[in-house]
C-alpha positions in Angstrom: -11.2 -13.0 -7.0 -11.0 -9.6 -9.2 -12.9 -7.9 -6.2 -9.4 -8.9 -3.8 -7.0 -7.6 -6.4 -9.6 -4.1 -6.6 -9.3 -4.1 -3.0 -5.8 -4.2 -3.2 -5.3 -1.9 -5.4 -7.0 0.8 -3.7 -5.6 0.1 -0.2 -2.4 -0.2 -1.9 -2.2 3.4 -3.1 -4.0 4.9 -0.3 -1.1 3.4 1.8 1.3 5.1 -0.6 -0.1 8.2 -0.5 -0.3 8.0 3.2 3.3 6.8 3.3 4.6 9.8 1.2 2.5 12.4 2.8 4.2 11.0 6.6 7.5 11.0 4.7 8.0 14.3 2.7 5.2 16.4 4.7 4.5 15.5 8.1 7.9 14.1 8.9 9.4 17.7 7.8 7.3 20.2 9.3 7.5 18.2 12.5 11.5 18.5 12.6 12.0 21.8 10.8 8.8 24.0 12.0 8.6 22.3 15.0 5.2 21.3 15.0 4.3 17.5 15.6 0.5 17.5 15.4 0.6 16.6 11.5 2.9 13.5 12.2 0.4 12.6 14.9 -2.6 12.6 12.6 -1.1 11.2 9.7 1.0 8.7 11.1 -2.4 6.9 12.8 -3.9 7.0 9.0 -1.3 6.1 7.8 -0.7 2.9 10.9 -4.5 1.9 10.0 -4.0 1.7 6.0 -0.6 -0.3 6.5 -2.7 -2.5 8.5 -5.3 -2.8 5.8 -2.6 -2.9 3.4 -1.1 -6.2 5.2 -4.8 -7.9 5.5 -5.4 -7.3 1.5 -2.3 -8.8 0.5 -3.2 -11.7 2.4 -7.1 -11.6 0.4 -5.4 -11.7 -2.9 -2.8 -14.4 -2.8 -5.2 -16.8 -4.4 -6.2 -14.3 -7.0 -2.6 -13.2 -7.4 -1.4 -16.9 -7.5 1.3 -15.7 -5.7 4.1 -18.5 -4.0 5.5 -17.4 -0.7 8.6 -14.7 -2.2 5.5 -12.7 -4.4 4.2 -12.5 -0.8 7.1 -11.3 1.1 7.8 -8.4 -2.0 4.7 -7.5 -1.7 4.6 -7.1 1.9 8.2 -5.4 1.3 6.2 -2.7 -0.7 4.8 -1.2 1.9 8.0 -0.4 3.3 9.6 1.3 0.3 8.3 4.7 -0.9 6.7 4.5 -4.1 6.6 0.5 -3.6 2.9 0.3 -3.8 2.7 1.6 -6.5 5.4 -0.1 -8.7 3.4 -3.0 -7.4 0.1 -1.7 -8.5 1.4 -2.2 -12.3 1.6 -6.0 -11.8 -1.9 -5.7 -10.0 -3.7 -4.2 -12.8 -2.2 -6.4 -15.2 -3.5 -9.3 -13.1 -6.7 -8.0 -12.9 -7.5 -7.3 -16.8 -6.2 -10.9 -17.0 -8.9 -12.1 -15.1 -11.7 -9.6 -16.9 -10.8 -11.0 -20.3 -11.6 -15.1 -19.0 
């Protein structure tokens, strides 16, 4: 169960990072230099760790004991700059939970 929340965890902030780099980078130089390439390329790593993202929520619920709302504002994370990683605080809490029993 602690190897889902790990999982998680790391897809979690590598979809953050992706997120704010497609945001505050990419997103920019595409629309004030004018050059789209960067959007291109970030926006598919960004597409595949969103995916990822969605599939680990899904792996932790159990380990999470999550009802059906913790899933949904998880989920809602993703979409939120900075949300994975607010989230990420409850994650880690979670998992030294389950380290200690």
């Amino acid at each position: 169960m602690n190897t889902s929340i790990r999982n998680l965890r790391w897809v979690g902030i590598a979809e953050g990072i992706s997120f704010l780099l497609l945001l505050f980078i990419a997103m920019p130089v595409k629309y004030l230099l004018g050059i789209p390439e960067l959007v291109k390329y970030v926006g598919w790593a960004h597409g595949i760790l969103f995916i990822a993202y969605i599939v680990a929520v899904f792996a932790a619920i159990r380990a999470m004991r999550w009802n059906l709302f913790a899933v949904l504002v998880a989920l809602a994370a993703s979409l939120v700059p900075f949300g994975t990683f607010i989230l990420d605080k409850q994650l880690k809490r979670r998992q030294q939970e389950l380290q200690t029993t």
